[in-house]
FIMAR-665515 format. One record per residue (C-alpha): residue number from 1; residue in one letter; x, z, y. Coordinates in Angstrom, 3 decimals. Layout:
<atoms>
i: NUM&aa: A&px: X&pz: Z&py: Y
...
</atoms>
This chain:
<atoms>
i: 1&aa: X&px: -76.156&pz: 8.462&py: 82.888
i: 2&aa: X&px: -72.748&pz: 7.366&py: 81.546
i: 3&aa: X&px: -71.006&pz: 10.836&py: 82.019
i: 4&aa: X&px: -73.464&pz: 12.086&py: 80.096
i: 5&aa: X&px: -73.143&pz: 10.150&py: 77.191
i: 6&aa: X&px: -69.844&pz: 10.707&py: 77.277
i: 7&aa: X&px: -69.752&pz: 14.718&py: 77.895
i: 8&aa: X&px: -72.068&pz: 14.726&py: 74.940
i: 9&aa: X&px: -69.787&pz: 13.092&py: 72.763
i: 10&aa: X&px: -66.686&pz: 15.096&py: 73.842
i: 11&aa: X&px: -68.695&pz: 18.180&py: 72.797
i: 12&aa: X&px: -69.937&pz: 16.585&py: 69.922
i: 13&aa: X&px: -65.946&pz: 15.667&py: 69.229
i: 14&aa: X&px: -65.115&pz: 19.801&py: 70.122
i: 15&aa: X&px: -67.702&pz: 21.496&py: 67.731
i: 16&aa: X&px: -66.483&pz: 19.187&py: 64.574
i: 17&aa: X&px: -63.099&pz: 19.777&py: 65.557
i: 18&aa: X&px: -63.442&pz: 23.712&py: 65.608
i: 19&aa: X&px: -64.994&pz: 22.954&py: 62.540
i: 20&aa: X&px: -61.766&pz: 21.539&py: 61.034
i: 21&aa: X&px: -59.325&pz: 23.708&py: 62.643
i: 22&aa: X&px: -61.362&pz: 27.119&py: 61.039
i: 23&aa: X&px: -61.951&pz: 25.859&py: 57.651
i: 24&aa: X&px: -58.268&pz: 24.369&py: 57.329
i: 25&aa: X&px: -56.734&pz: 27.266&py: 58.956
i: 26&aa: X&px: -58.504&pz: 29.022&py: 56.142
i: 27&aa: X&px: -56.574&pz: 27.317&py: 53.704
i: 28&aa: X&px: -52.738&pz: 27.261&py: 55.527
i: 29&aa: X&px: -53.294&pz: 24.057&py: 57.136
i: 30&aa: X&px: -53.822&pz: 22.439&py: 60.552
i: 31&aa: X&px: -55.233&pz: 19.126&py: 61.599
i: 32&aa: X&px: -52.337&pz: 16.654&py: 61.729
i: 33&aa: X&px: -50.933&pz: 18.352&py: 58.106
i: 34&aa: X&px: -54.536&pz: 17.541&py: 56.718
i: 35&aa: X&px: -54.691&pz: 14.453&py: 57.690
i: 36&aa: X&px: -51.259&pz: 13.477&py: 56.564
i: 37&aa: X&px: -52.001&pz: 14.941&py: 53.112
i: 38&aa: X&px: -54.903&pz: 12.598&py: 52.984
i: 39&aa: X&px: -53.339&pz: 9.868&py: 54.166
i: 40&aa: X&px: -50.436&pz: 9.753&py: 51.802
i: 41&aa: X&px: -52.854&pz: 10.535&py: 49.189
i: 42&aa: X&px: -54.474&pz: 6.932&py: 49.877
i: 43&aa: X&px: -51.784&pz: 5.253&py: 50.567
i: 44&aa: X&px: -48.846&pz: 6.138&py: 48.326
i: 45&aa: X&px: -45.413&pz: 5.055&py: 49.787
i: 46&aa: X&px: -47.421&pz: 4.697&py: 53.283
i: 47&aa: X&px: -44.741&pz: 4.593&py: 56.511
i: 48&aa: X&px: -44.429&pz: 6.548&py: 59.199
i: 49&aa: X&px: -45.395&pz: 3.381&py: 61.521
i: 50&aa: X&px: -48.829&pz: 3.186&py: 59.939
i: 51&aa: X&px: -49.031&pz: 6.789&py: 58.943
i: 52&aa: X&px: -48.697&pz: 7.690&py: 63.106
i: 53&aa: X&px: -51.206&pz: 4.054&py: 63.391
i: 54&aa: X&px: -53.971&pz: 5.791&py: 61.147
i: 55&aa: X&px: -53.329&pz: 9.447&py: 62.978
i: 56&aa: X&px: -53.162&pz: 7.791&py: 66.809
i: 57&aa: X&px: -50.291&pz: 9.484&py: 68.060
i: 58&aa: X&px: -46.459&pz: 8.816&py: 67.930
i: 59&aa: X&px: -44.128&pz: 8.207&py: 65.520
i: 60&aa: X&px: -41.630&pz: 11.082&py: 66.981
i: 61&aa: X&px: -44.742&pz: 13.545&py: 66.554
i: 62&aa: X&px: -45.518&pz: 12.368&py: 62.793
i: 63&aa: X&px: -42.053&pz: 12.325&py: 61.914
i: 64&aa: X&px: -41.967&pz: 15.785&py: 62.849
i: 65&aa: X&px: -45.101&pz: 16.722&py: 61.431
i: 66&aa: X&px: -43.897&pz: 15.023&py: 58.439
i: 67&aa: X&px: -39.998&pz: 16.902&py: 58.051
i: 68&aa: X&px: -41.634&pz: 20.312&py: 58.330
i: 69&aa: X&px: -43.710&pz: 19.559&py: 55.714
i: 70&aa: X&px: -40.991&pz: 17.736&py: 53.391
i: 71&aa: X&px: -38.966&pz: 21.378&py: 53.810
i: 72&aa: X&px: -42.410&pz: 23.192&py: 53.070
i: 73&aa: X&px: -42.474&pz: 20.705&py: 49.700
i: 74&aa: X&px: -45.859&pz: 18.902&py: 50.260
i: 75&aa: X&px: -44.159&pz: 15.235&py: 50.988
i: 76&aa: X&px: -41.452&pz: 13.408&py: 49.357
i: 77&aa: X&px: -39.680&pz: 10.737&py: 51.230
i: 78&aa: X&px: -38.013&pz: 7.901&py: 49.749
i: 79&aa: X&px: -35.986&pz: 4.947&py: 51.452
i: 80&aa: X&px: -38.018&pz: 1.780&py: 51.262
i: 81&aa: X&px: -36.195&pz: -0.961&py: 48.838
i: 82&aa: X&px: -37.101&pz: -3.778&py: 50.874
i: 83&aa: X&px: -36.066&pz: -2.003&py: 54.155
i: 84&aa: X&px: -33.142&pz: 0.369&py: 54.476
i: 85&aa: X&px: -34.158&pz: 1.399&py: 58.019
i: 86&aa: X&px: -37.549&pz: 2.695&py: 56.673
i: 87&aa: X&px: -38.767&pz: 5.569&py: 54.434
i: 88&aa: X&px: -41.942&pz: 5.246&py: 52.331
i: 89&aa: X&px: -44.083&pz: 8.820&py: 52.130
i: 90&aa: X&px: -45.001&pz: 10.138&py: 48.759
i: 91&aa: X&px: -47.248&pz: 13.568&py: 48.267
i: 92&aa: X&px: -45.127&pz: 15.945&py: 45.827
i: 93&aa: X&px: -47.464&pz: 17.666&py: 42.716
i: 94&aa: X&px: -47.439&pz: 20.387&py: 45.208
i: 95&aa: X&px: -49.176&pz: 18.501&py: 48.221
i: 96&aa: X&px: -51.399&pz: 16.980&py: 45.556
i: 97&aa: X&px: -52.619&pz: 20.197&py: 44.501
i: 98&aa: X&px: -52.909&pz: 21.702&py: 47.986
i: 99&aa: X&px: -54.875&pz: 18.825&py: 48.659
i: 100&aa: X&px: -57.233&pz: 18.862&py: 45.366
i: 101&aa: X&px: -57.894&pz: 22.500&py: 46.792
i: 102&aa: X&px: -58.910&pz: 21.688&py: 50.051
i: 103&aa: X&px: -60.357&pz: 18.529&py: 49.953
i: 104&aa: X&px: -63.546&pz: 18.834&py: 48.205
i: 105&aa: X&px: -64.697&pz: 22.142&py: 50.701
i: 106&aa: X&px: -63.924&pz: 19.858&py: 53.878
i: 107&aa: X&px: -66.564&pz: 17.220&py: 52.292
i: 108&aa: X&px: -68.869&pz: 19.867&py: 51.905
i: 109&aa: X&px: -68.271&pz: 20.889&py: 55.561
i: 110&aa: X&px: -69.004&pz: 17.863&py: 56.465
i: 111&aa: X&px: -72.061&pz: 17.367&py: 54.684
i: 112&aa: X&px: -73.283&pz: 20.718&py: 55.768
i: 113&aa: X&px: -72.250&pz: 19.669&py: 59.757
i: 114&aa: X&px: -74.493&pz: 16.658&py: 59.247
i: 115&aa: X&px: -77.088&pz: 17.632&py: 57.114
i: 116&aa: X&px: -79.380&pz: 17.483&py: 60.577
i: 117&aa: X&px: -79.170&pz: 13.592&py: 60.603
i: 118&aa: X&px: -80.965&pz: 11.390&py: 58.161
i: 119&aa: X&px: -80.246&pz: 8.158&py: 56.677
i: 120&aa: X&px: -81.973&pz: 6.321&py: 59.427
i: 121&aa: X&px: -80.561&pz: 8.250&py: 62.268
i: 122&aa: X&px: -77.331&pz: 8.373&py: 60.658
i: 123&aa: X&px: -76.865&pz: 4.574&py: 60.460
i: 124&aa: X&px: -78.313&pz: 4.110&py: 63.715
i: 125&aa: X&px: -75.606&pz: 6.255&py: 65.098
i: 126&aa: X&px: -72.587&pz: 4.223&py: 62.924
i: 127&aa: X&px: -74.125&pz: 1.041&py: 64.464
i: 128&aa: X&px: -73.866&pz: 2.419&py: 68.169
i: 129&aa: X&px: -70.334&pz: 3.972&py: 67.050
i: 130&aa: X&px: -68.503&pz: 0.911&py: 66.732
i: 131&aa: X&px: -68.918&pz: 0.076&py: 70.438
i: 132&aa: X&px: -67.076&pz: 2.747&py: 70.890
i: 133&aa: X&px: -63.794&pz: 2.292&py: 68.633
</atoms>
């Protein structure tokens, strides 16, 4: 019974991520550059230790992630003043706007993914969630 729980959530993780992929490959973006935008966004002068800590992956792959899109002009980095070693991660007017473009059409993707749930069912499903994470 177990399996199936969990192949239903794996599919359930697959159709909202072929969500995201098509509607930000619509707009020049992928995942990982997304979520970095929105990240950075919400936490101005964010590290790449809890940048890669919010994404779940690596700090090699974020940095990487991150110097393509410093060269492409979306993120600013700047050394931290209370740590030499580390860099703080600022969004350039550029990744702002790209952002402020994209943003508000992924909420409505969202909403229109999960207009099929309603209040009750959706905070049923938040409650059962969290034995998850």
């Amino acid at each position: 019974m177990k399996i199936h729980l969990y192949e239903s959530l794996k599919a359930i993780f697959l159709h909202i991520d072929n969500h995201e992929k098509t509607y930000l490959s619509d707009h020049g973006l992928n995942i990982p550059r997304f979520y970095i935008l929105l990240h950075v966004a919400q936490n101005p002068g964010i590290n790449y230790i809890d940048l890669s800590d919010r994404l779940l992956c690596t700090k090699s792959n974020t940095t990487r992630v991150v110097q393509g899109m410093a060269k492409d002009g979306l993120i600013t980095r700047q050394n931290d003043p209370n740590d030499g070693r580390s860099y703080q991660l600022y969004l350039t007017e550029t990744g702002a706007e790209l952002l402020a473009r994209v943003y508000p059409g992924f909420v409505n993707q969202i909403e229109s993914l999960m207009s099929c749930f309603n209040e009750q069912e959706t905070t049923q499903f938040l409650e059962v969630s969290q034995h998850i994470e």
